[in-house]
C-alpha positions in Angstrom: 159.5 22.5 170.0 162.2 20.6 171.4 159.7 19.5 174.6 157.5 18.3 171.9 160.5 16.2 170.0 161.2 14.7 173.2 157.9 13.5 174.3 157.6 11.6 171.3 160.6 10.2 171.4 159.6 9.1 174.9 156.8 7.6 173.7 158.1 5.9 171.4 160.5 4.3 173.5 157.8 3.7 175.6 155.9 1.7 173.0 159.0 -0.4 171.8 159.3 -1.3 175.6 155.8 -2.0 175.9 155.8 -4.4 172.8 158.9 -6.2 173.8 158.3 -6.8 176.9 155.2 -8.4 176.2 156.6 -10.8 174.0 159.1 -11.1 176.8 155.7 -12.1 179.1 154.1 -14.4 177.1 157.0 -16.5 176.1 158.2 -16.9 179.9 155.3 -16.7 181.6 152.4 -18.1 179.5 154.5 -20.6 177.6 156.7 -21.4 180.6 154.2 -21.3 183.1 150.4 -21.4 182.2 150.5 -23.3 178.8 153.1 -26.0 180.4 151.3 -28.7 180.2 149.2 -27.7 176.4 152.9 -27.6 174.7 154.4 -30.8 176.8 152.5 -32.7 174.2 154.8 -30.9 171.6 158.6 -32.1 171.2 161.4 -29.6 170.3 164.9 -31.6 169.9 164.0 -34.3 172.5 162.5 -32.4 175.0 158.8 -31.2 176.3 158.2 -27.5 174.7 156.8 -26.3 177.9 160.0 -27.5 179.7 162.3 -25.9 176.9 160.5 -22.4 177.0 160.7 -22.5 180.9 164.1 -23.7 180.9 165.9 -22.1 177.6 163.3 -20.5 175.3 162.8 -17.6 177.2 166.2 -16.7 178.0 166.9 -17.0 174.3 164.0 -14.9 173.8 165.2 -12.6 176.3 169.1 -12.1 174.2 167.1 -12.0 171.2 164.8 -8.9 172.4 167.6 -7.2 173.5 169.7 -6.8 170.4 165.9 -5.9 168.8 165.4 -2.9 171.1 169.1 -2.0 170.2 168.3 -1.9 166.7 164.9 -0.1 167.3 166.7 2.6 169.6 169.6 3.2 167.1 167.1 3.8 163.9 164.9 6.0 166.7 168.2 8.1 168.0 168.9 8.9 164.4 165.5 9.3 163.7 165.1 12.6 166.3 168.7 13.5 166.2 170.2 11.6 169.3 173.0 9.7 167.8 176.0 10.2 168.6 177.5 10.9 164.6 
């Protein structure tokens, strides 16, 4: 029973990993990289939107994500009895 408990907690790790670090992708990679010059034609503050995402966005994005999969992780550890209370 307990292998069982901890498998899906894996998995569910798993999937929160999965789904953030996709966002993670697409706002660095596809917005910073591949869709450059599509969101150039956009201006955020004074400045390009494909050069803020490659510059800033994504490292904001990045902080962001991170206190989101400490949020997820807390309500998941409490969730399957892993917390530390």
């Amino acid at each position: 029973m307990a292998d069982k408990k901890a498998k899906e907690y894996w998995s569910k790790n798993l999937r929160y990993l999965t789904i953030l670090l996709s966002i993670w992708f697409l706002v660095s990679y596809v917005c910073g990289i591949l869709l450059v010059d599509q969101l150039n034609n956009i201006r955020l503050g004074g400045f390009k939107l494909g050069f803020w995402f490659a510059q800033q966005g994504s490292i904001y994005v990045f902080v962001v994500l991170i206190f989101v999969y400490v949020n997820w992780m807390n309500k998941l550890d409490k969730e399957y009895g892993y917390d530390e209370e």
